[in-house]
C-alpha positions in Angstrom: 9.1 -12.4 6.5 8.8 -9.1 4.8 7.6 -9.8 1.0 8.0 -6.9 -1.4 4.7 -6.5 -1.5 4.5 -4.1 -5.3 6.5 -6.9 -6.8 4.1 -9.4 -5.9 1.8 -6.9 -7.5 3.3 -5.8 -10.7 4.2 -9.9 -11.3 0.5 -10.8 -10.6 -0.8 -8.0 -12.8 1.9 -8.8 -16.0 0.5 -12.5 -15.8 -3.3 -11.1 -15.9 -4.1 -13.0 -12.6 -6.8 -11.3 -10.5 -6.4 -11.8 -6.5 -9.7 -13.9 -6.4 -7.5 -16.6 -8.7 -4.1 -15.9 -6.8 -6.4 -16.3 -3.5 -8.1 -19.8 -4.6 -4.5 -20.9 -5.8 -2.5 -20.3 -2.8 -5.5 -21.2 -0.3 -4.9 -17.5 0.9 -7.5 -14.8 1.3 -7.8 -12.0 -0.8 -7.9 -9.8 1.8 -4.9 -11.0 3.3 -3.1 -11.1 -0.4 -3.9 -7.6 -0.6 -2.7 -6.5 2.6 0.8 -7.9 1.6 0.7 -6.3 -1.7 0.1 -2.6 0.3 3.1 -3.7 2.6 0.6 -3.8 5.2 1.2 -7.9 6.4 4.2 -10.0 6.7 4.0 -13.6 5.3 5.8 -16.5 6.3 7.9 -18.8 4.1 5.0 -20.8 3.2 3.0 -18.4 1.9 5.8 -16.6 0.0 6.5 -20.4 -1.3 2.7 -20.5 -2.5 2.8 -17.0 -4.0 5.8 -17.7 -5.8 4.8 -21.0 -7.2 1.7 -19.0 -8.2 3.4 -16.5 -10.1 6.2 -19.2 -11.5 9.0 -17.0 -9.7 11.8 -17.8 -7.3 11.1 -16.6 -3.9 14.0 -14.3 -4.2 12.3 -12.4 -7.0 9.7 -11.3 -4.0 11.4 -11.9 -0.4 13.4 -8.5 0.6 15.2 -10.4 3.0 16.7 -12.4 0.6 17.1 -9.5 -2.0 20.0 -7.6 0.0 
């Protein structure tokens, strides 16, 4: 799935969360995090599940395929 990767960003950033927290919260990498926040990685539904929960969003709010 193609996350909008500067929403993740500006949501993560207006909650003050750094990636090292988002990365031990979602069992995720920060490297990897990152990536998807530059657009630069695709995530599956899990991991758009765990970044959501993480930043107490729906899915929607950061999955371009379900945003059109």
């Amino acid at each position: 799935m193609t996350p909008n990767g500067t929403a993740i960003r500006c949501f993560r950033k207006a909650r003050g969360l750094s990636l090292r927290h988002m990365a031990a919260v979602t069992e995720r990498s920060r490297g990897f995090l990152s990536l998807v926040e530059r657009g630069q990685a695709g995530a599956s539904r899990d991991t758009l599940c765990r970044i959501a929960d993480a930043l107490e969003i729906p899915v929607a709010a950061i999955n371009r395929e379900e945003m059109s």
